[in-house]
C-alpha positions as CSV (number, residue, x, y, z in Angstrom):
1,X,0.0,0.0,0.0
2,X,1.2,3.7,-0.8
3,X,2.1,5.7,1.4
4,X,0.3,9.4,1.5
5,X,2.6,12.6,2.0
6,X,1.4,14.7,5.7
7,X,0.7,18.1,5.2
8,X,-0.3,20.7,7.4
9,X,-4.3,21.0,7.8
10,X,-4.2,24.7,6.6
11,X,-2.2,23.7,3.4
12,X,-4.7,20.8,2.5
13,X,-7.5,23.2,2.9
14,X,-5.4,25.8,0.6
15,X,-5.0,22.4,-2.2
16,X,-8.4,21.1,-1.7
17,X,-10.8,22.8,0.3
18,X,-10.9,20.3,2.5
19,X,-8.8,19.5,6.1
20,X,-7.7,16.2,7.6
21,X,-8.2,14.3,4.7
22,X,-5.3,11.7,5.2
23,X,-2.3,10.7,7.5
24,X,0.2,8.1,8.1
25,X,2.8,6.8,10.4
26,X,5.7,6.7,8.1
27,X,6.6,10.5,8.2
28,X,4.8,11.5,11.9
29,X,7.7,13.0,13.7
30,X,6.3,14.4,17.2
31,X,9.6,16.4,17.3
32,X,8.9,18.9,14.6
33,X,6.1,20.5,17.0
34,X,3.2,20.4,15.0
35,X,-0.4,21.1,16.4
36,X,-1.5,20.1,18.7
37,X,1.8,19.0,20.5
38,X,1.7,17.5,23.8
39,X,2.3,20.9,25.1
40,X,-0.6,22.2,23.4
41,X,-2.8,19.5,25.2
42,X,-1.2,20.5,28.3
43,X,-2.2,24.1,28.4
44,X,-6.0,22.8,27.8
45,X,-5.5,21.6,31.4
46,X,-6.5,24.2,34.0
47,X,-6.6,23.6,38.0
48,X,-9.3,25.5,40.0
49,X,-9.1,24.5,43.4
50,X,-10.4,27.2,44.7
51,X,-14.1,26.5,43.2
52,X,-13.1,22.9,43.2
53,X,-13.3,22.3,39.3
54,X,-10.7,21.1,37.1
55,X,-11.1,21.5,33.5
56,X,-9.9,20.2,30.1
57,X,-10.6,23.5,27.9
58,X,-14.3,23.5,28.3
59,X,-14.8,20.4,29.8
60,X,-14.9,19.8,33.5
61,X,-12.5,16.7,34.6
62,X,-12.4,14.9,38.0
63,X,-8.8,13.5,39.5
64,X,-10.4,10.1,41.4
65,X,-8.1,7.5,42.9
66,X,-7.5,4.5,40.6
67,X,-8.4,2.2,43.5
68,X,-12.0,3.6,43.5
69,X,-12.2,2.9,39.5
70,X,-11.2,-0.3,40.5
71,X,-13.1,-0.8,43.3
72,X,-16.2,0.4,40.9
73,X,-15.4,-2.0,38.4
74,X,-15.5,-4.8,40.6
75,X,-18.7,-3.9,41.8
76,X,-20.0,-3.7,38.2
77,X,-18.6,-7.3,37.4
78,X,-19.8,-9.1,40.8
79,X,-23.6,-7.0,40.5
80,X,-24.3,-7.3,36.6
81,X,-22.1,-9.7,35.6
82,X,-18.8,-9.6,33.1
83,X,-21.2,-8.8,30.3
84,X,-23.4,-6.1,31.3
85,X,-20.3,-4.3,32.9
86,X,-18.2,-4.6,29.9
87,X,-20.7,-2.5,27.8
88,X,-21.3,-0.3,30.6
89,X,-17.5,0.6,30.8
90,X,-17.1,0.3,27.2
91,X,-19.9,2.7,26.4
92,X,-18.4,5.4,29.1
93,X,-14.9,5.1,27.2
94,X,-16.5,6.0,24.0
95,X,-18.0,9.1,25.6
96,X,-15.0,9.9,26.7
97,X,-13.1,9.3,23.2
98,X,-15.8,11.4,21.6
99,X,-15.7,14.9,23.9
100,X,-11.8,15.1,23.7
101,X,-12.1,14.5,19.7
102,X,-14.8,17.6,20.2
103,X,-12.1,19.4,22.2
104,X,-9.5,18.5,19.5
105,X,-11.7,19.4,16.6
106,X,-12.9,23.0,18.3
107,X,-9.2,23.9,19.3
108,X,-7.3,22.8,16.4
109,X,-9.4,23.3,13.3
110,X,-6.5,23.5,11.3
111,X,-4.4,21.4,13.1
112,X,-1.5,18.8,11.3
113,X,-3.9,15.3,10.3
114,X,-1.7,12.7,11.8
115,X,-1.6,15.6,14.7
116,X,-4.4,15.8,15.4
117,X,-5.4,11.8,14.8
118,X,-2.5,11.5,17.7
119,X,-4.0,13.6,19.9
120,X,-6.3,11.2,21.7
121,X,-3.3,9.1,22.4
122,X,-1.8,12.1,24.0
123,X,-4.7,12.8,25.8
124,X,-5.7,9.6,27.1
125,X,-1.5,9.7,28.7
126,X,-2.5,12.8,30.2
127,X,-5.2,11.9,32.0
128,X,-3.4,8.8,33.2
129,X,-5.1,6.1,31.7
130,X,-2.5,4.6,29.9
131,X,0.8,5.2,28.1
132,X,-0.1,5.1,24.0
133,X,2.9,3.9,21.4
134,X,1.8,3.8,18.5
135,X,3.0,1.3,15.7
136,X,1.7,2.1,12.4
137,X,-1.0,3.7,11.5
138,X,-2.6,5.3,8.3
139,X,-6.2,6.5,7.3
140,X,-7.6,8.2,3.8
141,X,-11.6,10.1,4.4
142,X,-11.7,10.1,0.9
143,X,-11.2,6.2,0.3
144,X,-12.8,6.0,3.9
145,X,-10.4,3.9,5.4
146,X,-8.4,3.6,8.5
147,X,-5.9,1.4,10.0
148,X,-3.6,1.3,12.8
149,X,-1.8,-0.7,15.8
150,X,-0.9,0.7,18.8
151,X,0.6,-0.7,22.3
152,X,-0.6,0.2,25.6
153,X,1.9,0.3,28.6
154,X,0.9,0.8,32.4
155,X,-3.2,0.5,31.7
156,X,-5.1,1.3,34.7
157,X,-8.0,-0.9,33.7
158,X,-5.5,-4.0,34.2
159,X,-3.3,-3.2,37.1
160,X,-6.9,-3.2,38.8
161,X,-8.4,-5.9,37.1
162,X,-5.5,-8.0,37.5
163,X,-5.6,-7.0,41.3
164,X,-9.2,-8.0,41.9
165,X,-9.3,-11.1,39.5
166,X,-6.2,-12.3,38.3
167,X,-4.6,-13.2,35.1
168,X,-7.5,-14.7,32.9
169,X,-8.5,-15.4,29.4
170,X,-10.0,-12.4,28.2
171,X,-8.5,-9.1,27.4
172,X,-9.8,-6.2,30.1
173,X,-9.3,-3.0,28.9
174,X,-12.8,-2.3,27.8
175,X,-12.8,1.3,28.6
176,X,-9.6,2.1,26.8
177,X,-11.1,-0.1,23.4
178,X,-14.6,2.4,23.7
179,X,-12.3,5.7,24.5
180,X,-10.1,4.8,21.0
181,X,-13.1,3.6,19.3
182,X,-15.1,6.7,20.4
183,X,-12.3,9.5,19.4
184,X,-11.5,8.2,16.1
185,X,-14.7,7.3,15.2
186,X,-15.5,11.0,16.3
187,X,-13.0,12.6,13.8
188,X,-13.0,10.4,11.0
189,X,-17.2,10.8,10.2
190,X,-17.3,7.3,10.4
191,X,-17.2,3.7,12.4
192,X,-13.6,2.5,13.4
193,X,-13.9,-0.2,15.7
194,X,-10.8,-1.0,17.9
195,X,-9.9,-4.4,19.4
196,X,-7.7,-5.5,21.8
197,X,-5.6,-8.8,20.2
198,X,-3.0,-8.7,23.6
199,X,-3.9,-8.2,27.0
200,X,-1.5,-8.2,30.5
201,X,-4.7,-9.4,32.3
202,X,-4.1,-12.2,29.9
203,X,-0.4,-12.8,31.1
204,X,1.3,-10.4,27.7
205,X,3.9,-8.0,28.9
206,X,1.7,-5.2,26.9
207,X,-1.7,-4.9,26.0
208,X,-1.8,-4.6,21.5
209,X,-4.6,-2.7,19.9
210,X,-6.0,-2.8,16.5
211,X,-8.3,-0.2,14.7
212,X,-9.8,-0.7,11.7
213,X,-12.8,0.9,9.6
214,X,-15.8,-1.6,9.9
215,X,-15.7,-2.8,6.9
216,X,-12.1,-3.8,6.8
217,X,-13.3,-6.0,10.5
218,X,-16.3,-7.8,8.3
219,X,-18.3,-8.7,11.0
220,X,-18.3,-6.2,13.9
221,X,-21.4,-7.5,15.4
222,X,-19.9,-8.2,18.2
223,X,-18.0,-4.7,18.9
224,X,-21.0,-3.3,18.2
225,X,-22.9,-5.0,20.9
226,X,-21.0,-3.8,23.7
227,X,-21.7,0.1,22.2
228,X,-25.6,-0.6,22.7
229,X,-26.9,1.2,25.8
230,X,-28.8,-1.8,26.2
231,X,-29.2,-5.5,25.6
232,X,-32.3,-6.2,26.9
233,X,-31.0,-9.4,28.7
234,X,-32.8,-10.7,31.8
235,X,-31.3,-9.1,34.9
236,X,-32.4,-12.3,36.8
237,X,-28.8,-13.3,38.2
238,X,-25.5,-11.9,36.9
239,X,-23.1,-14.1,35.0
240,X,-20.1,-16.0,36.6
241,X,-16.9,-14.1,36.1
242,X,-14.9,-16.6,34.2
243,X,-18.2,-17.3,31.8
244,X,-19.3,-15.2,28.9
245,X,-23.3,-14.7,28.0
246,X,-23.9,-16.0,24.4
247,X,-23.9,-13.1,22.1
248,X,-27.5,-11.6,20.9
249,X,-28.2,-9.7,18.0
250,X,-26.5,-6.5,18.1
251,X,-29.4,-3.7,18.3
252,X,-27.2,-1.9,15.3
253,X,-26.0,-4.7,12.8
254,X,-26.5,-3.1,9.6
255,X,-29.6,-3.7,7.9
256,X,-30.7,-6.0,10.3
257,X,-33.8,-4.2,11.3
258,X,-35.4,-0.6,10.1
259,X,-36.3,0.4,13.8
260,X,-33.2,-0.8,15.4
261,X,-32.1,1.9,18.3
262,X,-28.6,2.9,18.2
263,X,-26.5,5.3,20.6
264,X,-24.3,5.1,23.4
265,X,-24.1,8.9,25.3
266,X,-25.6,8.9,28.9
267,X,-29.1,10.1,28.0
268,X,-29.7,7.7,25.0
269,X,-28.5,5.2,28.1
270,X,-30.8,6.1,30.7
271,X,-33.7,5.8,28.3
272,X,-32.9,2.6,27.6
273,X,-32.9,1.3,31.2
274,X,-36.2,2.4,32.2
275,X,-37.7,1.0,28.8
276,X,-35.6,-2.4,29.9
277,X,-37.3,-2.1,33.1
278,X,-41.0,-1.5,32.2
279,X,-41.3,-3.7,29.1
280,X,-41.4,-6.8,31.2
281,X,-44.4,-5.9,32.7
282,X,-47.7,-4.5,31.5
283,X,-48.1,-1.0,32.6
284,X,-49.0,2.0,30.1
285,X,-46.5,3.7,28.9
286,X,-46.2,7.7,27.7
287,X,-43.3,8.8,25.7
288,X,-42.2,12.4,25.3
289,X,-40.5,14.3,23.7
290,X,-39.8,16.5,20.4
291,X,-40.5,15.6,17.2
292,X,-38.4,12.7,15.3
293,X,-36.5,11.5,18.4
294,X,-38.1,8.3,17.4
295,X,-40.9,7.8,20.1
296,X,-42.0,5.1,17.5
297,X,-39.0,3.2,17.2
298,X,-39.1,3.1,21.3
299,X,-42.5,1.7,21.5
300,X,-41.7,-1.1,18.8
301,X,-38.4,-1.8,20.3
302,X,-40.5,-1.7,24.1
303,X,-43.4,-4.5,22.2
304,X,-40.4,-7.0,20.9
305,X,-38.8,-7.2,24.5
306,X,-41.9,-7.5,26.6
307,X,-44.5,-10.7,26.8
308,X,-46.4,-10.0,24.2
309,X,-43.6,-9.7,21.6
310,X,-45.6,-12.9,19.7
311,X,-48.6,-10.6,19.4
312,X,-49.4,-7.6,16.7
313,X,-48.1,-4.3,17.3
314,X,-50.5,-1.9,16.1
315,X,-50.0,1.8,15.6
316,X,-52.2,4.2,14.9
317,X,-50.7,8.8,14.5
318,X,-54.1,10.2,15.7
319,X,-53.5,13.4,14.2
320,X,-53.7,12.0,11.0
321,X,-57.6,10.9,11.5
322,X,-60.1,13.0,11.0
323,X,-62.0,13.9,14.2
324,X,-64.8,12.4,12.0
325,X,-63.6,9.1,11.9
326,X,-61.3,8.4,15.1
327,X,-64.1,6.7,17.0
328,X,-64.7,4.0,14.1
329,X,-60.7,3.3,13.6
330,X,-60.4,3.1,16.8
331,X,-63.5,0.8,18.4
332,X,-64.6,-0.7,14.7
333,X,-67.9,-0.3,12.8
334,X,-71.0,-2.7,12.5
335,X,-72.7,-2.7,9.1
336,X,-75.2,-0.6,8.4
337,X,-73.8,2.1,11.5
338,X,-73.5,5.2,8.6
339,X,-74.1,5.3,4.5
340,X,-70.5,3.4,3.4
341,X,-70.4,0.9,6.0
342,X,-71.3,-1.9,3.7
343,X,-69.5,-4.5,6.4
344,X,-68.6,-4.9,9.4
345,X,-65.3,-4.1,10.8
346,X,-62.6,-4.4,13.8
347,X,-60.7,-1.3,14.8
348,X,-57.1,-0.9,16.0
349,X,-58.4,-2.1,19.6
350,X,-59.7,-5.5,18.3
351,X,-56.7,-5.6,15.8
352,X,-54.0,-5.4,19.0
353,X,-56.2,-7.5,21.3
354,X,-53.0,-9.4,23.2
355,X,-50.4,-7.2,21.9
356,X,-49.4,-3.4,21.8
357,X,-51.5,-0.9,20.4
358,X,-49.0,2.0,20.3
359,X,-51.5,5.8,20.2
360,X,-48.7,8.5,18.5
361,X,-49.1,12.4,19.0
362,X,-51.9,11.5,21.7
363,X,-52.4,14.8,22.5
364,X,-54.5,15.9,19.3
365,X,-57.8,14.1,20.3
366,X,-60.9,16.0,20.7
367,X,-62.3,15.7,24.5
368,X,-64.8,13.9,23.0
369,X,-62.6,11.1,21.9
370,X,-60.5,11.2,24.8
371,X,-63.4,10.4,27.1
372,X,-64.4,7.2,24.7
373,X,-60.4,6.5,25.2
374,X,-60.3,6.5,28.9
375,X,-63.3,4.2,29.0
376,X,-61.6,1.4,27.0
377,X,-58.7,1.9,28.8
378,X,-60.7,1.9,32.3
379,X,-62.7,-0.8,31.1
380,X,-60.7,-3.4,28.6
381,X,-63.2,-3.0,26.6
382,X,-64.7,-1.3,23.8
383,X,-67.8,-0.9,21.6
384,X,-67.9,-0.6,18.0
385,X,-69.9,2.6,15.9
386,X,-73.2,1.0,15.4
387,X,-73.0,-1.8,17.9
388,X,-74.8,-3.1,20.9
389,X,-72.3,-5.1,22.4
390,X,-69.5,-4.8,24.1
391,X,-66.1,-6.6,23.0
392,X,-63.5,-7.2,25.7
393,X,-59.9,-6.4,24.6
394,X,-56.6,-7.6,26.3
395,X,-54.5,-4.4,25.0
396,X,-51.3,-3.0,26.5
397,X,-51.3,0.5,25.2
398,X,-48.2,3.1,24.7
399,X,-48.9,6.5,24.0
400,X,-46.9,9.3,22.5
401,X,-46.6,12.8,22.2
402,X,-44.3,15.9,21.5
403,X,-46.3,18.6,23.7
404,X,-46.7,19.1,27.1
405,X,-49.7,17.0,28.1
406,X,-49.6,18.9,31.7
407,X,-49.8,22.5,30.2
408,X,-52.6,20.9,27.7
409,X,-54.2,19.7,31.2
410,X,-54.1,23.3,32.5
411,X,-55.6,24.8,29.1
412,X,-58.3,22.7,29.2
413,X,-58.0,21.1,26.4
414,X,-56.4,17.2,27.2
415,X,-58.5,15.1,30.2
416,X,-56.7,15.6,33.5
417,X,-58.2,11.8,34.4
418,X,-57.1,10.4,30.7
419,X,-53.2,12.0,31.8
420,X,-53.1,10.2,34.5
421,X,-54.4,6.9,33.2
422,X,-51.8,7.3,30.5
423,X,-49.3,8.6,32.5
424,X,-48.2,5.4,34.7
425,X,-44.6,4.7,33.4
426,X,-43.7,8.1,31.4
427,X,-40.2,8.0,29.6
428,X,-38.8,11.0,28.2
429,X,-36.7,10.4,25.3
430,X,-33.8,13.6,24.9
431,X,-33.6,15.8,21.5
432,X,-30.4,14.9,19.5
433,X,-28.3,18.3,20.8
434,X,-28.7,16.6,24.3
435,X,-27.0,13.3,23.0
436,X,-24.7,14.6,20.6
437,X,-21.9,12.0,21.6
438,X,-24.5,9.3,19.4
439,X,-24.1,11.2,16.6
440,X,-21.0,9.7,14.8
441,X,-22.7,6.1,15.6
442,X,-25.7,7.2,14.0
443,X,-23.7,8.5,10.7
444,X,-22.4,5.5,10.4
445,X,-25.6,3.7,11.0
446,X,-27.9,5.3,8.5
447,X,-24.9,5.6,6.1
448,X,-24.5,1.6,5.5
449,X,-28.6,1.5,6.1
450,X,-29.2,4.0,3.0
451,X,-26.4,3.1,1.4
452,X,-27.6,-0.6,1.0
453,X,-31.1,0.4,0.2
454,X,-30.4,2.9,-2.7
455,X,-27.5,0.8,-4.2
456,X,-25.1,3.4,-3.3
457,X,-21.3,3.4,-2.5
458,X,-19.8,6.3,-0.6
459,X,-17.0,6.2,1.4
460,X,-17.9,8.2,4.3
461,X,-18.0,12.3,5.1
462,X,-15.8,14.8,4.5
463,X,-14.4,16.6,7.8
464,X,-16.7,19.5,6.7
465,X,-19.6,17.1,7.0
466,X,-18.3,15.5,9.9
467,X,-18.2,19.1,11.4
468,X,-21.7,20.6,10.5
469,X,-23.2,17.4,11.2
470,X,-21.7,17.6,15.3
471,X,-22.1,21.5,15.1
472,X,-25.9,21.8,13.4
473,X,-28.9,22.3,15.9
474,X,-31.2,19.3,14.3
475,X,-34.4,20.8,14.8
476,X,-36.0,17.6,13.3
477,X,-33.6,15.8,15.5
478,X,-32.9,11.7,14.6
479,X,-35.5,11.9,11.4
480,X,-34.1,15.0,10.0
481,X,-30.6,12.7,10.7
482,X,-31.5,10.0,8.6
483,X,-33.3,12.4,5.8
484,X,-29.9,14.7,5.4
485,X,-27.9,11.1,5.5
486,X,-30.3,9.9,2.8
487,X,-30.0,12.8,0.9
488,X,-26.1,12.8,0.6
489,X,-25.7,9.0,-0.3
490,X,-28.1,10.0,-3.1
491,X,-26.5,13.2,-4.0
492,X,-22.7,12.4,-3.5
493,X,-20.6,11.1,-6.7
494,X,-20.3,7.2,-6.4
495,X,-17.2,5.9,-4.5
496,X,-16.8,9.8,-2.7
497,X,-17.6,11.2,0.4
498,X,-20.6,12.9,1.6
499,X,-19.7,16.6,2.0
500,X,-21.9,19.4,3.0
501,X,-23.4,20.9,-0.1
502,X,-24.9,17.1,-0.5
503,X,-26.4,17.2,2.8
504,X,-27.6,20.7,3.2
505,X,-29.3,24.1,1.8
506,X,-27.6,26.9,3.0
507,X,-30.2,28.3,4.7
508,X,-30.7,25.4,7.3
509,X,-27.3,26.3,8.6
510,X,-26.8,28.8,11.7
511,X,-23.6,31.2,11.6
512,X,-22.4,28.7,14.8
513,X,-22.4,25.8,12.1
514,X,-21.1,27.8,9.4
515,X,-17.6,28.9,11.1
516,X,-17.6,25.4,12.3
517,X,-17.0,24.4,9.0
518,X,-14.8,27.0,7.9
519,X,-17.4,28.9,5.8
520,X,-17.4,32.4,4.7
521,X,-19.4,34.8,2.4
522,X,-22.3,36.4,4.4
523,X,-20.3,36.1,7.6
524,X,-18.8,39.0,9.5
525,X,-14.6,39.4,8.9
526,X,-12.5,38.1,11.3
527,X,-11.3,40.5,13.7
528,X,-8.0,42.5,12.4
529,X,-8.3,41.3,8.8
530,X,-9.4,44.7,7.2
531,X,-6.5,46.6,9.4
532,X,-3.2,46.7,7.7
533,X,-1.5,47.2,10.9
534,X,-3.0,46.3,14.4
535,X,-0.4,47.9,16.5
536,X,-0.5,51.5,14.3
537,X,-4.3,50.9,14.5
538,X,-4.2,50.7,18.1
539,X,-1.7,53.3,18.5
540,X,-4.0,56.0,16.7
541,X,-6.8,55.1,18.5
542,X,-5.7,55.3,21.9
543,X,-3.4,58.4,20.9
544,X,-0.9,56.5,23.0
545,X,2.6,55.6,21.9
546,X,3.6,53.0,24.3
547,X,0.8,49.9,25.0
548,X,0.4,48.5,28.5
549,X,-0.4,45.4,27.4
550,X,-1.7,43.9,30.9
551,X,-4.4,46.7,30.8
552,X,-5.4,46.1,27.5
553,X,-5.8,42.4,27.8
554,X,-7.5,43.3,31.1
555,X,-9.7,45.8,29.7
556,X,-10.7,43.6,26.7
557,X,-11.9,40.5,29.1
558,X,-13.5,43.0,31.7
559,X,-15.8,44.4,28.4
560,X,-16.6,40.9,26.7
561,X,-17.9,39.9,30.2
562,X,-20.3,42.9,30.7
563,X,-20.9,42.6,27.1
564,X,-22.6,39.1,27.6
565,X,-23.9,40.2,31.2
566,X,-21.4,38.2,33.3
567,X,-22.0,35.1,31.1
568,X,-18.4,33.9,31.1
569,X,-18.9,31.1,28.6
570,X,-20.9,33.6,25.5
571,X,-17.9,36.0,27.0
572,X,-15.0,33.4,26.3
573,X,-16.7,32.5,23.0
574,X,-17.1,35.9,22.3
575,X,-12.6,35.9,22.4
576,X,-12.3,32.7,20.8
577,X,-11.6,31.3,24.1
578,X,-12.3,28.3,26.6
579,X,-14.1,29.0,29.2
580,X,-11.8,27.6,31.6
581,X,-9.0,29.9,29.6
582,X,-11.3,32.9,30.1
583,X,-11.5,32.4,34.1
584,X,-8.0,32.0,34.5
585,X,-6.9,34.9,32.5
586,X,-9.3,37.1,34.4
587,X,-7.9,35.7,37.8
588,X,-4.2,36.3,36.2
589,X,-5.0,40.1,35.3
590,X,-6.3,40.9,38.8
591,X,-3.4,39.5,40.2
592,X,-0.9,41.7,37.8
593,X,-3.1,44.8,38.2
């Protein structure tokens, strides 16, 4: 295989209009001090111990003693078993991987490719997880491949899993395989699974890592299953240490299923585990939540995993019935009940009778219908338009909507005594900006999903993409997701990434996303670049000769902060900085002044 030339970020987006296209270990000197060097990463590190905070740029960080990780671990392992506290750790690495690849992306933009790939290695040694060596590596966005083998010295995952259990069989650093898998995965706009082929818990000298892109793996099924907030498993008794649980399907296996749920960030989680711990028995549940965070795809996924999986699951988007005809598609029509009815006919309750009937956008009913609703549900049983008998039903129903059924209950307009009938086991299911840490899974997820369908090859997303895509609002949240996906296998050139003119309008995109991606046009000027000379500039302005720079630099934070009203995070945006940056600069210029 050829190897690719590394250039500088800035240059490729100079050639190409693109950035970190490509990279390779071959010609990755860390001595020639390209961004970001490990001193760069330092810097992001700021101590607050007077507030009690620690934070990496942006992000808050916590020291805790490797003993209580370990001690965590074990309690993971010995309450849930190996394989429930393998995900659990695995899924919390990738979280991890994926906010310092946002760091990475936000504070180098323009950053050297193999740099900036590096980075996360560098990272993951400074916050003392393990020392990263890396072997070879290499990756191309444009043929959307990646491939690389690193080792791992002095893991804290195995010093205290080798303290607890032992040497064993299996390899042990699960949170170190999700961080990898969730950085790189992160930058590169599309899945690269890592796996662990040497382990010291199992008696090497080093623990070996592998990263590929999934299609290089084949069959990732299993990697995959470990990234799934849930499996759905029986938490009846927890697995014996040295035993694995037979694999399941994955919940994301390509193709496998058109309302499979995918994701791995903490909300996403937390969703999962209370539909886990309500599907297995038969109380009504309400979704919430915005528009297209898949309330559907829950309430099928909630049907397959409960006792009535063998039954029909019936769905019926009541605000796409005319008030005129709810009752009868609900309860059924006898012949003869209006002119038309020429037979007789079940509605959605008789069709579900043992299974789900799933009741979407719930809160468009008339009163009127809402009262004949609470009946049935009172009763278990209904009676159809026309009829004169009733018709018992054995219906678990799972109701849905995107407003506030409380506020509707205060308008006047929704049945306080139908809320609470419906509101027994509510489960609020978070927009996509509140799980963005999902969003490179769920690339890659509809990618090979549309991809497949349309008869499409692409080989991924630009960095462009990758950035819009992590930067846009997603109003339409994990619909308008799979719509913009869709629309840029379609629109891309066969056997070339997605970038962001086949994705997007330019309208849809906020000035946030746009400088994100390195867009200009309609956008303000940077600061500086229509004044020839900054210091003369300043100089004139002031009518001062000599520039106390202390005051100036003091002056300029004081004024972003009252600018924003004392909002130090729009402030430190407002200079291009960290917020943690901003707050220690400010301490620093009281101190000099």
């Amino acid at each position: 295989m050829s190897k690719s030339p590394r250039i500088s970020l800035a240059e490729m987006a100079r050639q190409s209009g693109a950035v970190l296209r490509r990279g390779d270990s071959s010609n990755f000197d860390p001595s020639r001090g390209l961004p970001p060097t490990l001193a760069d990463l330092t810097e992001s590190l700021f101590f607050s111990p007077g507030d009690g905070r620690i934070w990496m740029n942006d992000q808050r960080m916590l020291l805790i003693h490797s003993s209580a990780m370990g001690h965590l671990r074990r309690e993971l392992i010995d309450t849930l078993g190996l394989e429930r506290a393998r995900g659990l750790l695995t899924r919390a690495g990738y979280v991890s991987g994926a906010r310092d690849a946002q760091l990475v992306r936000e504070r180098w933009p323009d950053g050297d490719a193999a740099s900036v790939f590096m980075a996360g290695t560098r990272l993951h040694a400074l916050e003392g997880v393990v020392k990263v060596t890396p072997l070879s590596f290499e990756f191309d966005i444009d043929r959307g491949t990646y491939e690389g083998e690193f080792l791992w010295e002095h893991a804290s995952e195995d010093d205290e899993h080798i303290g607890a259990y032992g040497i064993g069989t299996e390899p042990a650093c699960w949170s170190q395989v999700g961080y990898a898998t969730g950085y790189v995965t992160s930058l590169f706009g599309q899945l690269v699974v890592f796996r662990e082929i040497e382990c010291r818990s199992m008696g090497g000298s080093v623990c070996r890592v592998v990263g590929r892109h999934a299609a290089a793996w084949g069959d990732v099924s299993e990697d995959l299953r470990y990234l799934q907030a849930q499996d759905f498993r029986s938490l009846a008794a927890p697995d014996p240490l040295p035993q694995a649980a037979p694999a399941e399907p994955p919940l994301a296996a390509a193709g496998a299923d058109p309302h499979e749920i995918v994701g791995a960030s903490s909300a996403f989680a937390s969703a999962c585990h209370q539909l886990d711990r309500v599907a297995r028995t038969q109380a009504t549940v309400l979704f919430t939540g915005e528009s297209g965070v898949g309330k559907e795809v829950f309430a099928r996924r909630l049907h397959r995993v409960s006792s009535r999986s063998a039954q029909p699951f019936v769905a019926v988007n009541c605000a796409a019935i005319p008030e005129t005809l709810i009752e009868s598609e609900l309860f059924g029509v006898e012949r003869g009940a209006f002119t038309g009815a020429s037979v007789s006919r079940p509605g959605r309750f008789e069709r579900a009778d043992g299974g789900t009937l799933f009741l979407d956008e719930i809160g468009t009913l008339s009163l009127v219908s809402q009262g004949k609703l609470l009946r049935a549900l009172q009763e278990s049983e209904i009676e159809r338009v026309g009829g004169s008998r009733t018709v018992k039903v054995d219906v678990r129903v799972v109701a849905a909507t995107n407003v506030d059924l409380q506020a509707e209950v205060r308008a006047g307009r929704f049945r306080e005594d139908l809320f609470f009938r419906l509101n027994v086991y509510p489960i609020h299911l978070p927009p996509l900006r509140d799980r963005r840490d999902d969003i490179p899974l769920l690339m890659n997820h509809f990618l090979r999903r549309e991809a497949a369908r349309h008869g499409r090859r692409v080989t991924g997303f630009t960095p462009r993409a990758v950035r819009a895509l992590l930067h846009y609002g997603f109003p339409g949240n994990i619909r308008e997701l799979q719509n913009l996906v869709e629309r840029g296998v379609i629109s891309a050139e066969e056997g070339t990434p997605i970038d962001v003119r086949h994705m997007f309008r330019r309208e849809q995109l906020s000035e946030e996303t746009l400088l994100a991606i390195g867009a200009h046009g309609a956008l303000a000027p940077r600061a500086g670049d229509d004044v020839p000379n900054l210091l003369q500039h300043l100089q004139s302005t002031l009518g001062r000769e000599a520039l106390p720079l202390p005051e100036l630099e003091a002056r300029l934070l004081r004024e972003a902060v009252e600018a924003e009203g004392g909002n130090l995070s729009a402030a430190a945006r407002r200079l291009g900085l960290s917020r943690a940056q901003l707050a220690y600069r400010l301490e620093r210029s009281g101190r000099d002044l």
